[in-house]
C-alpha positions as CSV (number, residue, x, y, z in Angstrom):
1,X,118.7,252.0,128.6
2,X,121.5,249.8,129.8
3,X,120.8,250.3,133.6
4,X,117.3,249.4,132.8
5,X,118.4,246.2,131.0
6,X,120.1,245.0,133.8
7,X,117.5,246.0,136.4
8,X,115.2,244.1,134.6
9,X,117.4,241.4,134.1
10,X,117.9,241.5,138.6
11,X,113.6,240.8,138.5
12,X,112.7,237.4,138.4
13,X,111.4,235.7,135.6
14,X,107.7,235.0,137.5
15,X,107.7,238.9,138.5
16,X,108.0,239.9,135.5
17,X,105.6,237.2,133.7
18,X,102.9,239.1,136.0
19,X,104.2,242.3,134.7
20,X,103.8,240.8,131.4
21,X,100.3,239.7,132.4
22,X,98.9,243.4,133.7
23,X,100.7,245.1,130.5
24,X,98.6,242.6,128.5
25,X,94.9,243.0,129.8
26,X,95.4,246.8,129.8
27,X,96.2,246.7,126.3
28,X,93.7,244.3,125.2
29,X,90.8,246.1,126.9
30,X,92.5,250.0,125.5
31,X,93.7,248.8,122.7
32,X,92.4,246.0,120.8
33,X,92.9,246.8,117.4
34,X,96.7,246.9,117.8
35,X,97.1,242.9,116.8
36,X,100.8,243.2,115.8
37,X,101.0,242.8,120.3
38,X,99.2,239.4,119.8
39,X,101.9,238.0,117.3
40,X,104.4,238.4,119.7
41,X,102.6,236.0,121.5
42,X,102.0,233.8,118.8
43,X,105.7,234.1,117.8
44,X,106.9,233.4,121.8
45,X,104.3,229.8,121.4
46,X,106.0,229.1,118.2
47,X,109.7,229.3,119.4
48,X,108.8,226.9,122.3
49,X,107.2,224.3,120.1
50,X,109.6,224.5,117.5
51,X,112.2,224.1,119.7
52,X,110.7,221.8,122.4
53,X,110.7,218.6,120.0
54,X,114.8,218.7,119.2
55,X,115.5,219.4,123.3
56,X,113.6,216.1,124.0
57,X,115.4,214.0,121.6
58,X,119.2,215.8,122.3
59,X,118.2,215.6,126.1
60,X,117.0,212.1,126.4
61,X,119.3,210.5,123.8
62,X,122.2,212.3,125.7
63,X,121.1,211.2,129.0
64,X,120.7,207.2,127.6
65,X,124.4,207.5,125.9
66,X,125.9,208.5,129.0
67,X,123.9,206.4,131.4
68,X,125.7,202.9,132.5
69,X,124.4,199.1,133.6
70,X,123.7,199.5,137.8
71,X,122.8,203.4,137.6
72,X,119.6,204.3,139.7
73,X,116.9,206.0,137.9
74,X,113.2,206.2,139.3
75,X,111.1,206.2,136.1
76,X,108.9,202.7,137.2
77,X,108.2,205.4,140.0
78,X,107.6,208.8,138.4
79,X,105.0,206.6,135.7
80,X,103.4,204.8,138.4
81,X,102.4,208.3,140.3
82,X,101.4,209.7,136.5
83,X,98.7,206.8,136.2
84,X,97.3,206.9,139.8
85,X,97.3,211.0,139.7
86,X,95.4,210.8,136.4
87,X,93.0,208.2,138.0
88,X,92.5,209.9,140.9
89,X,91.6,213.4,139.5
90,X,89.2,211.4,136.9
91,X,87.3,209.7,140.2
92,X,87.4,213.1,142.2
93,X,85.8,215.1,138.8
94,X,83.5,212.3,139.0
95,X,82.7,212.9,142.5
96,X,82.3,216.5,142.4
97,X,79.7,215.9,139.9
98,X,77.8,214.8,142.4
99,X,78.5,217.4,144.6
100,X,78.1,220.5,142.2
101,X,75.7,219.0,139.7
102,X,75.7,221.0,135.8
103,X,74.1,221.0,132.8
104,X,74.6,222.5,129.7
105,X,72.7,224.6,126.8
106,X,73.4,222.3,123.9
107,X,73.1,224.1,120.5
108,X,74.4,223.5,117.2
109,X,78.2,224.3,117.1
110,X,81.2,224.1,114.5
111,X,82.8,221.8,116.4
112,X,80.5,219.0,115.2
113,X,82.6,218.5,112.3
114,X,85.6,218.8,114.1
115,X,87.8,215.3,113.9
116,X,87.2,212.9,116.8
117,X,87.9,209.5,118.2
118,X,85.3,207.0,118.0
119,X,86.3,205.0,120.8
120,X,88.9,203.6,123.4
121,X,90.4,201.0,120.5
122,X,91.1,204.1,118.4
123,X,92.7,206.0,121.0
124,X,95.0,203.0,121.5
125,X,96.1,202.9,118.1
126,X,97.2,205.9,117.8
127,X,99.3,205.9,120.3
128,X,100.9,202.6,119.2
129,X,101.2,204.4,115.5
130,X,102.8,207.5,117.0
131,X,105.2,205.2,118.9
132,X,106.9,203.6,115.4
133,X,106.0,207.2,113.4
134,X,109.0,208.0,111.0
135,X,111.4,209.5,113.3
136,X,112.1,213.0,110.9
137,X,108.1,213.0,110.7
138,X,107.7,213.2,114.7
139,X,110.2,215.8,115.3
140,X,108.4,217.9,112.5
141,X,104.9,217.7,113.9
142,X,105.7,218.1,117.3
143,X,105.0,213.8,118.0
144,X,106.1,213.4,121.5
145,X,105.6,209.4,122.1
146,X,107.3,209.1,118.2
147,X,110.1,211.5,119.4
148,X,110.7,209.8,122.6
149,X,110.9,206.2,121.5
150,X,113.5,207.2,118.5
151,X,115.3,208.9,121.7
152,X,115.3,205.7,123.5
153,X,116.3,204.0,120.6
154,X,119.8,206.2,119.6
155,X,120.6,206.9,122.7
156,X,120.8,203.2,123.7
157,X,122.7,202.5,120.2
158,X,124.9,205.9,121.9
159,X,126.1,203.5,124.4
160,X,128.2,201.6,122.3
161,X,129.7,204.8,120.4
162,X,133.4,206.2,121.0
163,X,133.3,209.4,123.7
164,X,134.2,211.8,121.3
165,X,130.7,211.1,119.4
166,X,129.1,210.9,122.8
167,X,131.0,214.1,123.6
168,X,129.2,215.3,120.1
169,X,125.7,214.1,121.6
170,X,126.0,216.0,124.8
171,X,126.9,219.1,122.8
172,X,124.3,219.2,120.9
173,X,122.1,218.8,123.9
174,X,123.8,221.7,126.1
175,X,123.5,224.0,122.9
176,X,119.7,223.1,122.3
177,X,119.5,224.3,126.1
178,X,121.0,227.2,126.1
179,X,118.8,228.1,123.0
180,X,115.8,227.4,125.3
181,X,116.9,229.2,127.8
182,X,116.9,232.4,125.8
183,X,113.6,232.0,124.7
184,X,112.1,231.3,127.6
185,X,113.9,234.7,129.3
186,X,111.2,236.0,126.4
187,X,108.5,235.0,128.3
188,X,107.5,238.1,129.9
189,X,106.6,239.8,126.3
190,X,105.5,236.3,124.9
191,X,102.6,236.7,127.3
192,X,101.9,240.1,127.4
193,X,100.5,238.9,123.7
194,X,98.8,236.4,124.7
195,X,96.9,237.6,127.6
196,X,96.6,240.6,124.6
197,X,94.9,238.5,122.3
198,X,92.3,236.4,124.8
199,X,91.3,239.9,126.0
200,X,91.1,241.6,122.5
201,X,89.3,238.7,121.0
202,X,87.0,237.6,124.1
203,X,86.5,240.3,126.2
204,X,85.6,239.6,129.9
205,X,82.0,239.1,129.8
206,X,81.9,236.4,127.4
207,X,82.3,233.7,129.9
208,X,79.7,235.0,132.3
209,X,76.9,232.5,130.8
210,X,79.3,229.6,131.6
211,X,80.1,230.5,135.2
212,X,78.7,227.5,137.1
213,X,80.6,225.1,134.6
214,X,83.8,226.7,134.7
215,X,83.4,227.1,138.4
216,X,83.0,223.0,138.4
217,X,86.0,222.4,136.2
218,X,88.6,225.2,138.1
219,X,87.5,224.1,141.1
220,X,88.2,220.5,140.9
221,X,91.6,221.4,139.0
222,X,92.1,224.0,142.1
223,X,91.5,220.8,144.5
224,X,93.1,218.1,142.9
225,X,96.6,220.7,142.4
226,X,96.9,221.4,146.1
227,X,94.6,218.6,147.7
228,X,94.9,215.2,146.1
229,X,98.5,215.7,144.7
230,X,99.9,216.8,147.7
231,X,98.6,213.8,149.7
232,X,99.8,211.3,147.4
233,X,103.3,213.3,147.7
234,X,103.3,213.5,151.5
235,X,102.6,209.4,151.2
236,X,105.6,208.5,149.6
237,X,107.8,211.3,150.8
238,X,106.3,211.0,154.1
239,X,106.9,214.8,154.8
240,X,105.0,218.3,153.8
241,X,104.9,218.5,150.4
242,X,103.2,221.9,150.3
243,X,106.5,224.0,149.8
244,X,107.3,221.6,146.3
245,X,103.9,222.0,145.2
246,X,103.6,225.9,145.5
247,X,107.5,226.2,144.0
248,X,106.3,223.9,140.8
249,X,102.7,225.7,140.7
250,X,104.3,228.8,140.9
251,X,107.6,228.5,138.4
252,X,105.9,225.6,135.9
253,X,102.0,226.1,136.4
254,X,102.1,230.3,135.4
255,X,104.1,229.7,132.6
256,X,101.3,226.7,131.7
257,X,98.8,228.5,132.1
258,X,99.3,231.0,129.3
259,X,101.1,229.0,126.9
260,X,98.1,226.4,127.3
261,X,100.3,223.9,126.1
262,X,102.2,220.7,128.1
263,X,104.8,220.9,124.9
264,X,105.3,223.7,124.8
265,X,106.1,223.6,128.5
266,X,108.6,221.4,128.3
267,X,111.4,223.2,128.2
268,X,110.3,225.7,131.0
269,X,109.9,222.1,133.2
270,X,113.3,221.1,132.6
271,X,115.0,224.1,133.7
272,X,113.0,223.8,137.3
273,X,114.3,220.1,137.6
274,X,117.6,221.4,136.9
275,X,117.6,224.1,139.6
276,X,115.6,221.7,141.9
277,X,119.2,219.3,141.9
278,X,116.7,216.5,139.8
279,X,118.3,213.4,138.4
280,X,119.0,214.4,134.8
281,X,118.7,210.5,134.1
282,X,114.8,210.6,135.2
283,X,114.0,214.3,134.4
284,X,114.9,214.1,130.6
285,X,112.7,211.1,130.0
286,X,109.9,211.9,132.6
287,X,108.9,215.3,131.7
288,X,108.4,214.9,128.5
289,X,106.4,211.6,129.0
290,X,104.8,213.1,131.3
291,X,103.3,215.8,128.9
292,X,101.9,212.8,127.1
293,X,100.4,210.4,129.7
294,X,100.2,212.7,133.0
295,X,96.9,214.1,132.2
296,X,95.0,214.9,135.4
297,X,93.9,218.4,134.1
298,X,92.2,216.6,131.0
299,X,90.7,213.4,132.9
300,X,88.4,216.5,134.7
301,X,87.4,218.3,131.8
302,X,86.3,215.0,130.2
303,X,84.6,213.8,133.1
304,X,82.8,216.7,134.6
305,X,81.9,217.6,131.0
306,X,80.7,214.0,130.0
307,X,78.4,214.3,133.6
308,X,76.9,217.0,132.8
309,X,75.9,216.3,129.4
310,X,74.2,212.9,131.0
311,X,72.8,214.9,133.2
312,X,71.1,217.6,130.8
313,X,70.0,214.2,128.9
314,X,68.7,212.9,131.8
315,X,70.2,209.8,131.9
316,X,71.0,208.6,135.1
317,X,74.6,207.8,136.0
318,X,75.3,205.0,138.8
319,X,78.4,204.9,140.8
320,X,79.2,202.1,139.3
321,X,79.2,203.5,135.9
322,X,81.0,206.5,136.8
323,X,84.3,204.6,138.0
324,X,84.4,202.9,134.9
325,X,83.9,206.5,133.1
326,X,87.0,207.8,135.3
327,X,89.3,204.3,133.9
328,X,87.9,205.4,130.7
329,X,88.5,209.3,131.1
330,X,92.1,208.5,132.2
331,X,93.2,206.7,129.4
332,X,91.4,208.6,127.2
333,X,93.6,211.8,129.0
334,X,97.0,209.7,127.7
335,X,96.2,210.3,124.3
336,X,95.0,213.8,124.5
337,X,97.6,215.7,122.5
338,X,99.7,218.5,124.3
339,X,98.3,221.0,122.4
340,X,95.5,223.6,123.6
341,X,92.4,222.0,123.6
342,X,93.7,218.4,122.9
343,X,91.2,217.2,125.7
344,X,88.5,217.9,124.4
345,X,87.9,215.9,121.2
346,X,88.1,212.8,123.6
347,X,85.0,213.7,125.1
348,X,82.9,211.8,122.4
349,X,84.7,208.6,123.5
350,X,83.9,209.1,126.7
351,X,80.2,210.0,125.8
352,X,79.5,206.7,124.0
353,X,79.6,204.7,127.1
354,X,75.8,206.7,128.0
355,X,74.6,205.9,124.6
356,X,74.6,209.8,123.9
357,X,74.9,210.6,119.8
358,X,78.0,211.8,118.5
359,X,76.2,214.9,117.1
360,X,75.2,215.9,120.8
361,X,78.8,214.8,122.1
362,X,80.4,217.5,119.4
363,X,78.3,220.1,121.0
364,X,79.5,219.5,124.1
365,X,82.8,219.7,122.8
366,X,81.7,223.1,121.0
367,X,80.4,224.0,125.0
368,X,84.7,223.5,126.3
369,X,85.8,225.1,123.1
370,X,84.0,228.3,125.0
371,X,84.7,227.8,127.7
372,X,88.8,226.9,127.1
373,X,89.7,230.2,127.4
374,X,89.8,229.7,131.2
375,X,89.5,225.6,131.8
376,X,92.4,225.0,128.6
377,X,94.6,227.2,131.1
378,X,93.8,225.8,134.2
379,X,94.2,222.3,132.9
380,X,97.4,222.7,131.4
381,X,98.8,224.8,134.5
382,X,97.6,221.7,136.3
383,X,99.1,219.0,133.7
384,X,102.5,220.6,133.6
385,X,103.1,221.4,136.9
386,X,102.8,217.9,138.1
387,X,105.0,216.7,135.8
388,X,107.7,218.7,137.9
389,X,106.2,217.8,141.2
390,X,105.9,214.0,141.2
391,X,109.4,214.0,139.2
392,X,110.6,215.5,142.3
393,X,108.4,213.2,144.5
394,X,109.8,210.3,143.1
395,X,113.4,211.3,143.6
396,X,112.6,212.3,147.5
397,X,110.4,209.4,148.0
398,X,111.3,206.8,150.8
399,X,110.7,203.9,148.2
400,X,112.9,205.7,145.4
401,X,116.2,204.4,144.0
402,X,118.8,206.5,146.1
């Protein structure tokens, strides 16, 4: 048992998150009644968001404490590529709308009760509300802009503390990360119940009716992860920046795409920046910003969604209605929580630009809720992922703060 422990322990953690995966579909389609599988998968998701909110505080606040006047950080750079990425997969969803046109069977779902935006202005305030939440409050429910800007706060008040409480500070960080660091070594078994569950609870077939529009939202995701990214990364690095995106898609998108969660994948990004040599100083403020504002994965889904219930309407869309759809979309994607499915209660806002009735705009949402077994994956693979990649971007860039 021993020698199996440690030849386990020799495979590495993305090997044995496929082995995980295989062990996880077999079950689900042999054995779906055992559901005690699917809790471990529940309890794996639960250990990461539980933890995930207390890393980003210790890690940031640490990193703030420690940091001194004149040290180089590239955050103005890592924020700037978040909002352009975000932009630019909104306008390529838009796009290839045009290209692969949709439409959608709207029926009557239970999402149309399900608790949405009713515009831009809203999305706004609650961001600027989660910002000054009470600072216990945000850790509890998982808040990520509350949580960071009570971060910035202490660990700027840090700075004028004695060492031995900033020696206090960085404990409590380095502990928090070892305790992540056993979870996610979890992983494996973590998604062996989840793939258990989707499978038990879905079966494959049920997303055969919804082919062409999950085909239109993967495939954008698929383009934008190893198209559009990588030529904004080979602009500012001005070198190939195919091995970084395969390393990030491959070590943070996998993980991503089964927790279906950017929190949740926080911690799982911060260990890759730490083996990828990353400035501490930017990683443990970006990637968890970036789980909050770098949204590319959930600009497409509201985009190509919002299309193709204009299009199913048959209202026509102009180009230059659909650029101000993808500023719209992108913004929209800031405030999308980073839970599974956070994306898709923004589509109504998105919807009201075409005049279309909130009761048709909830049964679109009702349309991703089916379909986010697959495009909730995909989009959080490609949300999380590039958190990592332009991170690293903007530390190898030629305009970066070396």
């Amino acid at each position: 048992m021993k020698k199996a422990f440690h030849v386990w322990k020799r495979v590495s953690l993305v090997k044995r998150i496929v082995i995980g995966v295989i062990f996880g579909a077999l079950l689900g389609l042999l054995v779906p009644s055992m559901t005690f599988i699917g809790l471990i998968g529940q309890m794996f998701v639960g250990g990461l968001k539980a933890i995930a909110p207390l890393l980003v505080f210790a890690l940031v606040a640490n990193a703030l404490s420690q940091s001194r006047d004149g040290q180089k950080s590239n955050m103005k750079l890592v924020i700037f590529l978040y909002i352009l990425a975000t932009f630019s997969a909104a306008f390529v969803a838009v796009l290839s709308s045009y290209v692969f046109p949709v439409t959608l069977t709207l029926t009557e779902s239970a999402a149309a009760n399900a608790d949405s935006p009713e515009g831009i202005a809203q999305v706004f305030q609650g961001l600027l509300l989660n910002i000054v939440d009470n600072p216990i409050n945000a850790l509890a429910q998982a808040n990520y802009i509350g949580v960071l800007s009570w971060a910035v706060i202490f660990g700027l008040a840090f700075r004028s503390a004695s060492q031995t409480t900033k020696e206090l500070l960085a404990t409590l960080a380095d502990v928090t990360a070892q305790i992540v660091k056993g979870i996610i070594n979890l992983a494996p078994f973590g998604i062996m119940g989840l793939v258990f569950t989707t499978i038990a609870e879905n079966g494959l077939a049920v997303l055969a009716d919804y082919g062409i529009l999950l085909l239109a939202l993967v495939g954008t995701m698929f383009f934008v992860a190893v198209v559009v990214n990588p030529i904004l990364g080979f602009v500012m690095m001005g070198k190939n920046p195919y091995p970084l995106v395969f390393q990030c898609l491959k070590e943070s998108g996998v993980t991503a795409f089964f927790t279906r969660s950017s929190a949740a994948n926080i911690p799982v990004n911060m260990r890759l920046c730490e083996k990828m040599g990353l400035n501490p100083d930017t990683y443990s403020v970006s990637i968890p910003l970036g789980a909050t504002i770098n949204m590319s994965g959930a600009a497409i889904t509201i985009n190509v969604l919002t299309l193709a219930a204009a299009r199913t309407l048959g209202i026509e869309v102009d180009f230059a209605t659909a650029f101000i759809l993808s500023v719209v979309a992108a913004v929209s994607a800031c405030g999308a929580s980073g839970v599974a499915g956070g994306s898709l209660l923004l589509i109504p806002v998105a919807c009201s630009l075409f005049g279309i009735p909130n009761d048709i705009a909830m049964q679109v949402v009702g349309v991703g809720f089916i379909v986010g077994v697959v495009q909730d994956s995909c989009e959080t693979a490609l949300n999380s992922s590039a958190d990592v990649f332009f991170t690293a971007v903007a530390e190898k860039s030629r305009f970066s703060n070396h």
